[in-house]
Backbone atoms as SQL, in Angstrom:
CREATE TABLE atoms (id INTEGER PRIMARY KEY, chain TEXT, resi INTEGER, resn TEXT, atom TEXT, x REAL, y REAL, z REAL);
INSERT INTO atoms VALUES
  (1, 'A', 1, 'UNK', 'N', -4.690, 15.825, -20.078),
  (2, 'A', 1, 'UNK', 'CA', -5.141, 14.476, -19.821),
  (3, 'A', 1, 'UNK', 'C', -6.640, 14.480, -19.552),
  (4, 'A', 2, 'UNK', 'N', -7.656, 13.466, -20.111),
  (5, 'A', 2, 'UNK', 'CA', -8.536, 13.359, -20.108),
  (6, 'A', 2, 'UNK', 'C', -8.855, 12.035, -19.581),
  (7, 'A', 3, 'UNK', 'N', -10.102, 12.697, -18.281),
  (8, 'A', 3, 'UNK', 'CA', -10.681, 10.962, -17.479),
  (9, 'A', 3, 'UNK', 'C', -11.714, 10.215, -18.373),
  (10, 'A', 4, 'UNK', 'N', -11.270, 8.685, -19.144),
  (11, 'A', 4, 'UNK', 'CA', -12.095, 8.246, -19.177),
  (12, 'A', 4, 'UNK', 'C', -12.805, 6.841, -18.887),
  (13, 'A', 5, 'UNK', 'N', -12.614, 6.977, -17.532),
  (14, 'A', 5, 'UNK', 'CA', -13.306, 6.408, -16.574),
  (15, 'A', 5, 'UNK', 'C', -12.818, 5.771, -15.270),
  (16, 'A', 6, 'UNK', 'N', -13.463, 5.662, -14.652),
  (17, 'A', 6, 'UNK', 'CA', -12.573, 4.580, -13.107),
  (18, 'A', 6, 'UNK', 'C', -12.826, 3.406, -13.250),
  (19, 'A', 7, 'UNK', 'N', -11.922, 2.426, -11.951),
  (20, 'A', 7, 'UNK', 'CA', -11.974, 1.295, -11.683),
  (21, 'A', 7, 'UNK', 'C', -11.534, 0.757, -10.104),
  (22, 'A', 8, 'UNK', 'N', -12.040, -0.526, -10.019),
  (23, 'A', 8, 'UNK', 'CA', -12.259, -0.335, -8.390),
  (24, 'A', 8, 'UNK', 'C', -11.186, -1.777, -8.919),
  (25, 'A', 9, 'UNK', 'N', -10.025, -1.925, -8.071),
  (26, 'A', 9, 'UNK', 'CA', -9.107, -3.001, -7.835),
  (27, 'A', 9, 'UNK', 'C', -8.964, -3.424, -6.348),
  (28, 'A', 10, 'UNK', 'N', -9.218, -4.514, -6.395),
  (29, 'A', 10, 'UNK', 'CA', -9.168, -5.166, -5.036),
  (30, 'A', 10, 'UNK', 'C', -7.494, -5.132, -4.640),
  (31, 'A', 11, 'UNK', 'N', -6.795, -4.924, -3.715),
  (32, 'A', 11, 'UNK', 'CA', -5.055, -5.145, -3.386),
  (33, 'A', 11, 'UNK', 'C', -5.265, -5.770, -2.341),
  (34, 'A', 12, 'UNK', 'N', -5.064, -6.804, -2.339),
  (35, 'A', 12, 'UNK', 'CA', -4.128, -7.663, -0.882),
  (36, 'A', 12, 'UNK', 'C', -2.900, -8.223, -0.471),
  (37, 'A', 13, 'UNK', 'N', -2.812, -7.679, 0.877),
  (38, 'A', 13, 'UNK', 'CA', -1.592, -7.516, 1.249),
  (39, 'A', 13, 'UNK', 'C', -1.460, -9.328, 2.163),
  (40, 'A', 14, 'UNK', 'N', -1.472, -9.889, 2.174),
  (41, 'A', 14, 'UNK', 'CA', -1.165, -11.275, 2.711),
  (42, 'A', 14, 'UNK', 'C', -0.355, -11.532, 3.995),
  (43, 'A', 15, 'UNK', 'N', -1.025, -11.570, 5.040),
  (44, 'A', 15, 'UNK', 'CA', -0.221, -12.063, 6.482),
  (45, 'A', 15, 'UNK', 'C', -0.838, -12.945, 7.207),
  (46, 'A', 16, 'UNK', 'N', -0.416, -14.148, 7.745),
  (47, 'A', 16, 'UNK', 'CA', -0.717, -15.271, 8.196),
  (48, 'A', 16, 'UNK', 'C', -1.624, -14.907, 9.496),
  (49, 'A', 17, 'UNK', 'N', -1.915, -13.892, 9.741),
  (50, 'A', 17, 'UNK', 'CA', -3.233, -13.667, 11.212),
  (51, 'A', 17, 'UNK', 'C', -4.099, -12.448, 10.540),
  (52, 'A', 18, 'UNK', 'N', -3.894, -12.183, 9.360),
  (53, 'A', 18, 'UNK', 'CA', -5.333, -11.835, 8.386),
  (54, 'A', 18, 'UNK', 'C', -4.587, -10.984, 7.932),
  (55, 'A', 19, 'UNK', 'N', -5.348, -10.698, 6.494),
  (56, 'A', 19, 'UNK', 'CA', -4.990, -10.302, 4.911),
  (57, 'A', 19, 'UNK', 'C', -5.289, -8.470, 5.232),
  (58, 'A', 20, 'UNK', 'N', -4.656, -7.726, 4.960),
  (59, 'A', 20, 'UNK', 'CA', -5.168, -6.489, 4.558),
  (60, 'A', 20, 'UNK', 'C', -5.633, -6.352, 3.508),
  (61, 'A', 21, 'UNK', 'N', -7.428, -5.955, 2.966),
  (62, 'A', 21, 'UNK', 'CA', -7.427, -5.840, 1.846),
  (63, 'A', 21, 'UNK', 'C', -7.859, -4.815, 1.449),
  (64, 'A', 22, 'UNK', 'N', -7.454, -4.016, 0.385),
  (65, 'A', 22, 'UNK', 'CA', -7.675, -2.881, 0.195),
  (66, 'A', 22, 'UNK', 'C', -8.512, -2.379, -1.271),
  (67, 'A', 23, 'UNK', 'N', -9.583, -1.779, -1.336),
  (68, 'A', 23, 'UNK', 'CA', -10.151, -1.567, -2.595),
  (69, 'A', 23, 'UNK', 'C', -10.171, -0.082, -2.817),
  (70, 'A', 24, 'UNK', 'N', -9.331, 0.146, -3.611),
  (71, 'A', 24, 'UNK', 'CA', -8.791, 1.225, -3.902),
  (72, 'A', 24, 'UNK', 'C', -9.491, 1.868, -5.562),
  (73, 'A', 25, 'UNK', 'N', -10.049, 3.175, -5.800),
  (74, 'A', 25, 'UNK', 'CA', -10.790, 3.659, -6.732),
  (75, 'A', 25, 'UNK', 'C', -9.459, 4.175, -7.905),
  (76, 'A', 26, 'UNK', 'N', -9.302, 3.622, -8.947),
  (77, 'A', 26, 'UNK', 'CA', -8.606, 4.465, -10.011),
  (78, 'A', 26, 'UNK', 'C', -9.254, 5.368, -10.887),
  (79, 'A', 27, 'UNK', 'N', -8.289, 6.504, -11.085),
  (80, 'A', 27, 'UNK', 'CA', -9.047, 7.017, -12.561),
  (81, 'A', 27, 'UNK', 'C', -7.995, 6.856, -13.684),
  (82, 'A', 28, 'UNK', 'N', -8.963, 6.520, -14.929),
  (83, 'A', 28, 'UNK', 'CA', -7.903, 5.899, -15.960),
  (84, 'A', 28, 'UNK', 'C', -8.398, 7.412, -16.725),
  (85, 'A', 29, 'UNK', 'N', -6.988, 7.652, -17.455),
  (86, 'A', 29, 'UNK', 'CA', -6.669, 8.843, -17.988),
  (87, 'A', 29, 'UNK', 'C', -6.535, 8.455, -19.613),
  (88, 'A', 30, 'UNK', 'N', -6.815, 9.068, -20.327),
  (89, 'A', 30, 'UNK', 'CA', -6.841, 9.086, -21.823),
  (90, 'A', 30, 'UNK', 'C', -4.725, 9.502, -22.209),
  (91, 'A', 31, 'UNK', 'N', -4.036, 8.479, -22.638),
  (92, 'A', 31, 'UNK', 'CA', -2.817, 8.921, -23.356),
  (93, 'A', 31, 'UNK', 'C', -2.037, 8.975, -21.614),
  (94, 'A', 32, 'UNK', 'N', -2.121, 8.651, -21.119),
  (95, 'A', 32, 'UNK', 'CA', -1.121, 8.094, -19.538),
  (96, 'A', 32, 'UNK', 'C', -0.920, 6.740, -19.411),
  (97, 'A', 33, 'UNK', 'N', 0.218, 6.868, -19.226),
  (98, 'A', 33, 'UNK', 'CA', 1.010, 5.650, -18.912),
  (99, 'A', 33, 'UNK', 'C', 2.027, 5.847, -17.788),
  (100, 'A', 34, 'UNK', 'N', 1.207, 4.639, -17.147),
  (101, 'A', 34, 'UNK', 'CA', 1.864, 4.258, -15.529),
  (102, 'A', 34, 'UNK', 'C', 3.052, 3.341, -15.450),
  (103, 'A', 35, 'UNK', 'N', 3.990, 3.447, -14.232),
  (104, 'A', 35, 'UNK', 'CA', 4.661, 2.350, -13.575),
  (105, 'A', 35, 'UNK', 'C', 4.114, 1.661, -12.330),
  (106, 'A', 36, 'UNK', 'N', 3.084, 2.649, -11.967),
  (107, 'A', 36, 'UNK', 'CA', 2.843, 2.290, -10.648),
  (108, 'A', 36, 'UNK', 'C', 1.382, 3.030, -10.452),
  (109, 'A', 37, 'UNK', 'N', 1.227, 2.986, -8.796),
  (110, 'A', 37, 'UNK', 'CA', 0.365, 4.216, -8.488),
  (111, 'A', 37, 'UNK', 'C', 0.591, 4.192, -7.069),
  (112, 'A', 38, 'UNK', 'N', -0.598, 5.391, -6.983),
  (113, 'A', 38, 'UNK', 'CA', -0.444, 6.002, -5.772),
  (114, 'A', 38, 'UNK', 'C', -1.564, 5.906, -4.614),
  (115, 'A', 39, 'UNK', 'N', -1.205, 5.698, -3.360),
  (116, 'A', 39, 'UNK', 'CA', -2.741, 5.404, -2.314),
  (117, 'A', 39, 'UNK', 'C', -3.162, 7.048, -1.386),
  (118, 'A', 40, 'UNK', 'N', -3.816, 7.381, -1.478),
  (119, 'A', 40, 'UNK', 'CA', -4.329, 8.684, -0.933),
  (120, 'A', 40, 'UNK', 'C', -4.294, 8.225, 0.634),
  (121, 'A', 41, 'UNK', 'N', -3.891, 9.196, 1.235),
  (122, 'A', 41, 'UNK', 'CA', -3.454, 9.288, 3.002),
  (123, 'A', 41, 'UNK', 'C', -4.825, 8.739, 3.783),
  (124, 'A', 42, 'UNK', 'N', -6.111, 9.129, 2.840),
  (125, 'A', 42, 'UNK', 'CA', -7.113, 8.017, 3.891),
  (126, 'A', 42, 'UNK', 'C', -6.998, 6.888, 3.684),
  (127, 'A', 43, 'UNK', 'N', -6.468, 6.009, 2.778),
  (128, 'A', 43, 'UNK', 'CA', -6.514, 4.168, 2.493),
  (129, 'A', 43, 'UNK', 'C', -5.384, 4.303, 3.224),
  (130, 'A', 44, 'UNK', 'N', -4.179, 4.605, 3.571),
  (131, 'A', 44, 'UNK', 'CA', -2.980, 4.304, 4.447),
  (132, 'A', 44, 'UNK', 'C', -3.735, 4.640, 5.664),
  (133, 'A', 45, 'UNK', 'N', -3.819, 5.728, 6.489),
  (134, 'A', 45, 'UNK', 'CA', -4.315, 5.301, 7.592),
  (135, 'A', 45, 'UNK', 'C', -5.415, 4.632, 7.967),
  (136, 'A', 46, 'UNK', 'N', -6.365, 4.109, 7.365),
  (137, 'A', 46, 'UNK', 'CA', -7.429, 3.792, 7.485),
  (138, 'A', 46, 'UNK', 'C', -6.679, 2.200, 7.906),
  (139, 'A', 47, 'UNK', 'N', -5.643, 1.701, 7.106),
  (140, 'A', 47, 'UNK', 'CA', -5.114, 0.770, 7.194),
  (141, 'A', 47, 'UNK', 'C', -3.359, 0.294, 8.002),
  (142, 'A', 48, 'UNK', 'N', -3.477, 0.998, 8.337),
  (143, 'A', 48, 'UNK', 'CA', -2.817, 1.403, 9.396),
  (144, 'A', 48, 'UNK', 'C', -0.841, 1.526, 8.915),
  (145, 'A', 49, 'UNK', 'N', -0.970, 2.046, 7.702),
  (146, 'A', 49, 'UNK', 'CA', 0.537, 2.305, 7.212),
  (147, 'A', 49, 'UNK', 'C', 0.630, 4.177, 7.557),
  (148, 'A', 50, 'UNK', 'N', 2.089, 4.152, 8.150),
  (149, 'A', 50, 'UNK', 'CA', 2.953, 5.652, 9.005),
  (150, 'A', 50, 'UNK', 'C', 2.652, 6.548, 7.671),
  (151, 'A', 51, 'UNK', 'N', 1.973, 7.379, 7.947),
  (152, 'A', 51, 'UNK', 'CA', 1.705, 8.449, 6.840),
  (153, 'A', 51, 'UNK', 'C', 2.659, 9.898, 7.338),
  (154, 'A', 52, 'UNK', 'N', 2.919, 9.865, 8.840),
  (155, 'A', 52, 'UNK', 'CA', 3.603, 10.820, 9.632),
  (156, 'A', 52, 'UNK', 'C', 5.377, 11.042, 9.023),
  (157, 'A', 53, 'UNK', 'N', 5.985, 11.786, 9.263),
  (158, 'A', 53, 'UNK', 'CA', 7.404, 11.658, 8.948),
  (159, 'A', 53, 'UNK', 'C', 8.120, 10.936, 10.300),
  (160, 'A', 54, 'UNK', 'N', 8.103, 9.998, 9.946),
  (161, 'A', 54, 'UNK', 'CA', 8.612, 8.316, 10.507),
  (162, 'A', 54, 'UNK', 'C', 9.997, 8.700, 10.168),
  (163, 'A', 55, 'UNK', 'N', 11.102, 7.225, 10.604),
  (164, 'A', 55, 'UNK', 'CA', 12.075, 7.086, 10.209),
  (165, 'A', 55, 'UNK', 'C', 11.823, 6.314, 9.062),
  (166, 'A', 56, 'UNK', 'N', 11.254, 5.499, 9.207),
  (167, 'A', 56, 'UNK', 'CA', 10.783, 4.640, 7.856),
  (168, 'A', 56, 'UNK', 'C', 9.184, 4.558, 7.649),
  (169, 'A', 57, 'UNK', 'N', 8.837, 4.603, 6.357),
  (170, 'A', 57, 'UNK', 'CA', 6.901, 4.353, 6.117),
  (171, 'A', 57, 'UNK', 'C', 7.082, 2.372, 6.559),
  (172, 'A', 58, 'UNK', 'N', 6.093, 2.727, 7.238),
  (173, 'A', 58, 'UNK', 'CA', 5.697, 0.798, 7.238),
  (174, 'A', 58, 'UNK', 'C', 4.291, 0.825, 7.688),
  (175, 'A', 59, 'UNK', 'N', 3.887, -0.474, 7.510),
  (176, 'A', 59, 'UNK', 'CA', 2.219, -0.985, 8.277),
  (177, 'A', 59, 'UNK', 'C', 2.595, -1.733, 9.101),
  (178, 'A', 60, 'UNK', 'N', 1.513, -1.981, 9.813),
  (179, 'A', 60, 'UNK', 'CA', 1.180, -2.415, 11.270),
  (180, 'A', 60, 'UNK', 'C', -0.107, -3.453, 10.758),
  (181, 'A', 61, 'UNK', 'N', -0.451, -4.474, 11.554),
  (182, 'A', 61, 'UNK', 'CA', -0.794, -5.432, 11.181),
  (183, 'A', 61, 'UNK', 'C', -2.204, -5.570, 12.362),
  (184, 'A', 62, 'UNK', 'N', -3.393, -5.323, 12.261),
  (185, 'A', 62, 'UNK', 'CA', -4.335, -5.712, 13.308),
  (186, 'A', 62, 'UNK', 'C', -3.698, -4.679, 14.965),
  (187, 'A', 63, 'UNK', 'N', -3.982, -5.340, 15.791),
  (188, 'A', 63, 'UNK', 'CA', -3.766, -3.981, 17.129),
  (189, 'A', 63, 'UNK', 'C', -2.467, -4.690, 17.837),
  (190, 'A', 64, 'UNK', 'N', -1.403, -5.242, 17.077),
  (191, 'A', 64, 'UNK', 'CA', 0.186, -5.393, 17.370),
  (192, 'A', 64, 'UNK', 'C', 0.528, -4.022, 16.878),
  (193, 'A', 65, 'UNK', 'N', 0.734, -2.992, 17.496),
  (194, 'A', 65, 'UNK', 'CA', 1.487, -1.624, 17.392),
  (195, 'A', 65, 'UNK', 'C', 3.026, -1.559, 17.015),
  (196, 'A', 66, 'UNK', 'N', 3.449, -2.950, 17.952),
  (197, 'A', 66, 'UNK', 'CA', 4.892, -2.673, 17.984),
  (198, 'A', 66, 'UNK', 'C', 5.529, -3.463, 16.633),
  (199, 'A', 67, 'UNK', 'N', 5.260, -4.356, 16.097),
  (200, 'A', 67, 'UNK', 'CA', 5.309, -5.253, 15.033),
  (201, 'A', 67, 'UNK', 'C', 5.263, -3.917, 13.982),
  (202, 'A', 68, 'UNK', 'N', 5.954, -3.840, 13.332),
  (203, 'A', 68, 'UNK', 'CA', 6.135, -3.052, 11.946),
  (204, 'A', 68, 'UNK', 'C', 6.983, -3.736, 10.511),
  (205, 'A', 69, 'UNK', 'N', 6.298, -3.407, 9.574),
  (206, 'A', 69, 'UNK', 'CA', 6.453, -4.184, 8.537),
  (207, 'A', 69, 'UNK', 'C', 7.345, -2.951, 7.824),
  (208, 'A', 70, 'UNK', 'N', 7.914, -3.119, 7.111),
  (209, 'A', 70, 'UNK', 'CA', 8.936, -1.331, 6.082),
  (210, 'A', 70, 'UNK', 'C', 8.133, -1.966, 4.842),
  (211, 'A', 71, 'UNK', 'N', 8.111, -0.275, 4.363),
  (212, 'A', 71, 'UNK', 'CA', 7.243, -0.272, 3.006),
  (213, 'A', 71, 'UNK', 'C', 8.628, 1.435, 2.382),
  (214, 'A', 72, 'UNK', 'N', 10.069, 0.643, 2.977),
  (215, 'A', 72, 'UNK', 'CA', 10.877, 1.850, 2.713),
  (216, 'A', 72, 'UNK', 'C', 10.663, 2.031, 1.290),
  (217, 'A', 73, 'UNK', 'N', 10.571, 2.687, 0.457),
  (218, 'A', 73, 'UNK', 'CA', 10.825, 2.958, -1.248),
  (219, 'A', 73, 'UNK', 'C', 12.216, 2.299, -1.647),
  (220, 'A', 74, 'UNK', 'N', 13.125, 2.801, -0.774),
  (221, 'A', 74, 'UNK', 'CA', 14.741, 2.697, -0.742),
  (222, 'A', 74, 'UNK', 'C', 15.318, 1.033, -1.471),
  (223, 'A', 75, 'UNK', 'N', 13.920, 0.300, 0.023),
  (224, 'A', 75, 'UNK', 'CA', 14.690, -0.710, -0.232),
  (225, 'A', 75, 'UNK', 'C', 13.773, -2.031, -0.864),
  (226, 'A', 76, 'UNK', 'N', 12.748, -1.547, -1.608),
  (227, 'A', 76, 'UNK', 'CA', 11.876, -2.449, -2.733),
  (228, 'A', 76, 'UNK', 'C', 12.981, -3.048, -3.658),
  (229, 'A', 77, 'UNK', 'N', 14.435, -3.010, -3.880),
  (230, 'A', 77, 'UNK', 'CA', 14.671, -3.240, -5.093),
  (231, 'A', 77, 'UNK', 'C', 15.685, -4.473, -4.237),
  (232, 'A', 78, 'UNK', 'N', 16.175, -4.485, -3.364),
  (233, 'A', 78, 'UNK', 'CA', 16.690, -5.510, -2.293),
  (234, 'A', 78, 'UNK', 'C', 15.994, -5.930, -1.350),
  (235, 'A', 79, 'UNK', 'N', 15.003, -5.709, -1.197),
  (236, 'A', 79, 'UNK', 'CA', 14.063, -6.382, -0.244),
  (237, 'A', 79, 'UNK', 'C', 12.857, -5.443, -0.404),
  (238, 'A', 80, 'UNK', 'N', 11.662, -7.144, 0.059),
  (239, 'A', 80, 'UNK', 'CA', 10.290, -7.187, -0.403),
  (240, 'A', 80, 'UNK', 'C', 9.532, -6.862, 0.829),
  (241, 'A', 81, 'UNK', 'N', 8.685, -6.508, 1.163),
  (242, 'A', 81, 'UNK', 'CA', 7.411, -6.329, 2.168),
  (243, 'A', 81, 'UNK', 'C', 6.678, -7.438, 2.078),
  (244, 'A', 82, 'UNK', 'N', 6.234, -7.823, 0.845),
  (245, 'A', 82, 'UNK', 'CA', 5.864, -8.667, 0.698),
  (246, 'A', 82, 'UNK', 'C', 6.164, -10.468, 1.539),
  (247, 'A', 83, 'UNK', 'N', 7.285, -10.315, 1.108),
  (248, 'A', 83, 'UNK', 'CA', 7.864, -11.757, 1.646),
  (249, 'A', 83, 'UNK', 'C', 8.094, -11.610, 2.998),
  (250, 'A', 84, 'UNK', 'N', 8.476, -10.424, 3.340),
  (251, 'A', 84, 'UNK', 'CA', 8.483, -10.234, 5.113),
  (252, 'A', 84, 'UNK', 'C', 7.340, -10.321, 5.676),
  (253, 'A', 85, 'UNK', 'N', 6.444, -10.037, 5.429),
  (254, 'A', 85, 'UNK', 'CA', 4.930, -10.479, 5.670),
  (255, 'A', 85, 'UNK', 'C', 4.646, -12.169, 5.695),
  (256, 'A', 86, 'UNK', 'N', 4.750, -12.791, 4.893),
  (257, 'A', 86, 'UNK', 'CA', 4.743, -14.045, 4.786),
  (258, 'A', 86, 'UNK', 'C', 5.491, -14.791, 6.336),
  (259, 'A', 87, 'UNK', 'N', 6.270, -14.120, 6.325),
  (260, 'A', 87, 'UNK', 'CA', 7.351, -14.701, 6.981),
  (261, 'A', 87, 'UNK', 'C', 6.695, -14.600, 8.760);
């Protein structure tokens, strides 16, 4: 695989007492094809998602510690982070 070139994508995460937003660096690869991607352990903690072996990965929202949002893998396909955030 060959890099040819990066890109800077803005991601925001949306919660009604402020937005996490995250600008995250890609490298686009020559002949790769994605489903997804991946955030390197400094943009998660920097932003305050369990990088530790947790019971579950989730974020935390501003300096509410106890408030936890799930970002389980498990359960993206029956439930959203997204919309729990909203909520």
């Amino acid at each position: 695989m060959t890099s040819i070139g990066t890109i800077i994508k803005e991601i925001i995460i949306p919660h009604r007492k402020g937005n996490i937003r995250l600008n995250p660096e890609f490298v686009v690869l020559d002949d790769a094809h994605i489903q997804g991607f991946l955030l390197g352990t400094d943009y998660q903690r920097m932003y305050g998602i369990d990088i530790y072996n947790s019971k579950n990965r989730h974020i935390t929202i501003g300096t509410n510690k106890e408030k936890k949002f799930s970002l389980d893998i498990y359960q993206i396909s029956t439930h959203d982070p997204l919309v729990e955030l909203l909520n």
